[in-house]
C-alpha positions in Angstrom: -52.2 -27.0 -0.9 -49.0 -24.5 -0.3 -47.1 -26.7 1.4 -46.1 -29.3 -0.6 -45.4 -27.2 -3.5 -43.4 -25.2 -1.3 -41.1 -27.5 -0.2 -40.5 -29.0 -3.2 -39.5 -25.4 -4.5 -37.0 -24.6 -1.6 -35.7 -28.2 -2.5 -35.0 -27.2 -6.1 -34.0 -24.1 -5.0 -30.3 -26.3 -3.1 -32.2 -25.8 0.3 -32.8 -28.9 2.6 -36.3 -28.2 3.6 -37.7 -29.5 6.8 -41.1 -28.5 9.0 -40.0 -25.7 10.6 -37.9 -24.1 7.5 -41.6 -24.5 5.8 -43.5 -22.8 9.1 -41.0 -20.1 8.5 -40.9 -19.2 5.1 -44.7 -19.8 5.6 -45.3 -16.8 8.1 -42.7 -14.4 6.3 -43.6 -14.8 2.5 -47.1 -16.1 2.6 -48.8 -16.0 4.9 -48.7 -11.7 4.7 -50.2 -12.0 1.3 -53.0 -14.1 2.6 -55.2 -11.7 4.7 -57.9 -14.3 5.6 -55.5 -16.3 6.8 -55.3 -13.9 10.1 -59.0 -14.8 10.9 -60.1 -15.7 14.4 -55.9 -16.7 14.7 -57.3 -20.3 14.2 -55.3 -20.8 11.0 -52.1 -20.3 12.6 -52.3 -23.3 14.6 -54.3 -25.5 11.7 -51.1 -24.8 9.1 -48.6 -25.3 11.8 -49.7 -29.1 12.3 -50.5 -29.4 8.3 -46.5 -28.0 8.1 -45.5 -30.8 10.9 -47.5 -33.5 9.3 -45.8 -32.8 5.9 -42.6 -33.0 7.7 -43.3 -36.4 9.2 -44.4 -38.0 6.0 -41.4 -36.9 4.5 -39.4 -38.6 7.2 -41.5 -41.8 6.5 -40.2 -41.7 2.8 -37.1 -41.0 3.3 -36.5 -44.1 5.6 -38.4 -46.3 3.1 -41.5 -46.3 5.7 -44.0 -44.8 3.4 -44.5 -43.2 -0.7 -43.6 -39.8 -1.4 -46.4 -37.2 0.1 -49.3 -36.5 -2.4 -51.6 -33.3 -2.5 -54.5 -33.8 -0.2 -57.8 -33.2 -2.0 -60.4 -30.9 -0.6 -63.3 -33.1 0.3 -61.3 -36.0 1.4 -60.7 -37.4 4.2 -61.0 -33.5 6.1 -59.0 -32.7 9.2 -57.3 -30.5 11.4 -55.8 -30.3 14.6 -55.5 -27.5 16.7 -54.1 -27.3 21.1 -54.0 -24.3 23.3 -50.9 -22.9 23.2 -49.1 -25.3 25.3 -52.4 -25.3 27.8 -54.4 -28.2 28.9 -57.9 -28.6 27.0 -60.1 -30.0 29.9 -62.7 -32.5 28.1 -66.0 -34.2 29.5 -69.2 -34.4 29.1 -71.4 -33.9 26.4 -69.5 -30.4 25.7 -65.9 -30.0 24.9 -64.8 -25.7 24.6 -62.4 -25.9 21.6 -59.8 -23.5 21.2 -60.7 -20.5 19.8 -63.6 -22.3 18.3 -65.7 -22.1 21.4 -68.0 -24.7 22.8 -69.4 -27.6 20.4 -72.1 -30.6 21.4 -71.2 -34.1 21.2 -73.6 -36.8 20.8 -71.3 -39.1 22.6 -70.2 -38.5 26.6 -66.8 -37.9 26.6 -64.3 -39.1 29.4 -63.1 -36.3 31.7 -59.4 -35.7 31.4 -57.1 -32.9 29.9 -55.1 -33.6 26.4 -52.7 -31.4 24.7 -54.1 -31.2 21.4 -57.5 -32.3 19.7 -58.3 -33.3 16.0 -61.3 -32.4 14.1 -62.4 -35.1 11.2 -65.2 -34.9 8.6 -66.3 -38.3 7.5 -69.4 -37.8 5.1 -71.9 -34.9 6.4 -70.5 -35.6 10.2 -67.6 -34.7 12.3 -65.6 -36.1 15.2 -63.2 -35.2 17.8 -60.3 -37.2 18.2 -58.0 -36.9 21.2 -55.1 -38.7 23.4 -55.1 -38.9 27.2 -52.7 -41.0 29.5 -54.1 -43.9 31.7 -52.7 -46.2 34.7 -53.8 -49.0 33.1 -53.4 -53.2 35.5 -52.3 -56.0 33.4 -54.9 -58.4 33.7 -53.7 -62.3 34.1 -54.4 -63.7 30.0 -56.1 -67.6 30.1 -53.7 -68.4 27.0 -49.9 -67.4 27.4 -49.0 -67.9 23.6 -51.5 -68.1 20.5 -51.1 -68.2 16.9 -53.1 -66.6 14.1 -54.1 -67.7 10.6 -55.2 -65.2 8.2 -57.3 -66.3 5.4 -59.9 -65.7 3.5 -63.1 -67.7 3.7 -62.2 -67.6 7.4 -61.2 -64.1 8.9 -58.4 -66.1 11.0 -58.4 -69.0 12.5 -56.8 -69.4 16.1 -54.2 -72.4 17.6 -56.1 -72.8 19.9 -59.2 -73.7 17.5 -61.3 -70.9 18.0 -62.2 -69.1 14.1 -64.2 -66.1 13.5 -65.5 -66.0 10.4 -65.2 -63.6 7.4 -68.8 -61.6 7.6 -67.9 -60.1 4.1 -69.7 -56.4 4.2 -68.7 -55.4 1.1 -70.1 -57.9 -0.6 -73.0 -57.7 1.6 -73.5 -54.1 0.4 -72.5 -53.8 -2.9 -75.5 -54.0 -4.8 -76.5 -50.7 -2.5 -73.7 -49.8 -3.4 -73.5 -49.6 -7.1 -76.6 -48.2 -7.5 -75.9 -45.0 -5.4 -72.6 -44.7 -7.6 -74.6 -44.5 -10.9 -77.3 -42.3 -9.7 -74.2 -39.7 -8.3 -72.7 -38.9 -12.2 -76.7 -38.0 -13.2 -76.9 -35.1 -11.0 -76.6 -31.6 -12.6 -73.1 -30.8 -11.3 -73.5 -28.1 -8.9 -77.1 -28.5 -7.8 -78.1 -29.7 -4.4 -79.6 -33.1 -5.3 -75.9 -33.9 -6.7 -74.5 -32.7 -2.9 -77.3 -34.9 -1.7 -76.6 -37.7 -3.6 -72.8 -37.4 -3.0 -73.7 -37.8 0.3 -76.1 -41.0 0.6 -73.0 -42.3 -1.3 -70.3 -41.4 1.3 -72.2 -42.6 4.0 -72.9 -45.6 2.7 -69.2 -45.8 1.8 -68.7 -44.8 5.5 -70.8 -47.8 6.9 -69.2 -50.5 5.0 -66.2 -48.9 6.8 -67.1 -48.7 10.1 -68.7 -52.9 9.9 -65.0 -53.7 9.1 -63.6 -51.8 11.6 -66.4 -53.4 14.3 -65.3 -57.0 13.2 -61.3 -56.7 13.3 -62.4 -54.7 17.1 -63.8 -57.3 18.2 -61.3 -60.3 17.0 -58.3 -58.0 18.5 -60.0 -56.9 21.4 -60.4 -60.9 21.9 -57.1 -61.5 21.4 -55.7 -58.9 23.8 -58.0 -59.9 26.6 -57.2 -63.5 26.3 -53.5 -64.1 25.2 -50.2 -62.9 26.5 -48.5 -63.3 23.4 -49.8 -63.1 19.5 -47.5 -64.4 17.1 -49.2 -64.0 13.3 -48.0 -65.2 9.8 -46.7 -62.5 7.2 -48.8 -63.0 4.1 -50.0 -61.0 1.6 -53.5 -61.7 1.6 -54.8 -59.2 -0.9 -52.5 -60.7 -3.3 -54.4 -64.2 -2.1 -58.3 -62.8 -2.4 -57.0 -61.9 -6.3 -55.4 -64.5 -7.3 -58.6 -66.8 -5.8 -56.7 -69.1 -3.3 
């Protein structure tokens, strides 16, 4: 929430703000107002990402990659990423010892390798750990050497080489779930645990229409990458299509 507004003060204020003018001014002017923020020394490395990622959306808008940053709402889309000082975080297992943190339980093995940095996500009432690793990695000989995709609509895309994969529609599928669990939300006694409840059931639904999209354009790219050397697809503007009905 501070650093936004900060940046666009020191910007007013003739200075040319970038990430590490903002972790500055953070540590000096802030941050000693803010005793809390000194707890467990976790916070220190959460705001220093939060101050890099403001600087890199900022570099996004100003070369026209991406719209000016916005505020990012408590509740939404939750994350952090923390590292080790410049150590290695070993990872495996069922287990991962998070800096500072301590150990945490995953329901999911994880691979065992080292990475420089790990980010924590909320998605509903569950969390996640996200991290990067390097791998030696064999190209594998492809059965097509060039292939050409059509996006549509009825159809999810449609192949040169003839093979379609069909538009499974979740959203649609789920709707009618859907909109029921977004009218019993707003009747809910604001503050009350049946309206944390239902906010809930509604996010995770939300969350599983999600994640069946994400498992269908997985598996059509994974198909893609396995089979074809090259993947040449057509720029179009297919939300535009789905509401304009063609």
């Amino acid at each position: 929430m501070r650093g936004l507004p900060t940046w666009q003060n020191l910007y007013k204020d003739g200075f040319k703000p970038n990430k590490y003018l903002l972790k500055k001014f953070f540590n000096n002017h802030v941050k000693p107002e803010l005793e809390w923020i000194k707890e467990k020394g976790i916070c220190q490395k959460i705001t220093q990402y939060a101050f890099y990622n403001l600087g890199s959306a900022f570099q996004r808008f100003f070369k026209g990659l991406g719209k000016y940053p916005n505020f990012k709402k408590k509740g939404r889309n939750d994350s952090f990423t923390i590292d080790n000082g410049g150590k290695p975080i070993p990872v495996g297992g069922k287990s991962v010892k998070l800096p500072t943190i301590g150990w945490v339980k995953t329901y999911e093995a994880l691979t065992h390798t080292n990475c420089k940095r790990i980010t924590i996500s909320r998605s509903a009432d569950s969390w996640f750990i996200a991290f990067s690793y390097e791998q030696d990695c064999q190209p594998s000989n492809k059965p097509h050497l060039i292939v050409g995709v059509d996006l549509g609509v009825k159809q999810l895309a449609t192949l040169s080489t003839g093979v379609t994969f069909t538009n499974p529609k979740h959203y649609r599928q789920n709707l009618a779930k859907l909109q029921r669990l977004s009218r019993t939300l707003p009747r809910k006694v604001k503050g009350s645990n049946n309206r944390r409840k239902a906010k809930i059931k509604l996010a995770r639904h939300h969350i599983k229409i999600a994640n069946l999209r994400k498992d269908s354009l997985h598996k059509m790219t994974t198909y893609l990458c396995k089979n074809h050397a090259k993947v040449v697809i057509e720029d179009l503007n297919v939300s535009g299509m789905m509401q304009l009905h063609i």
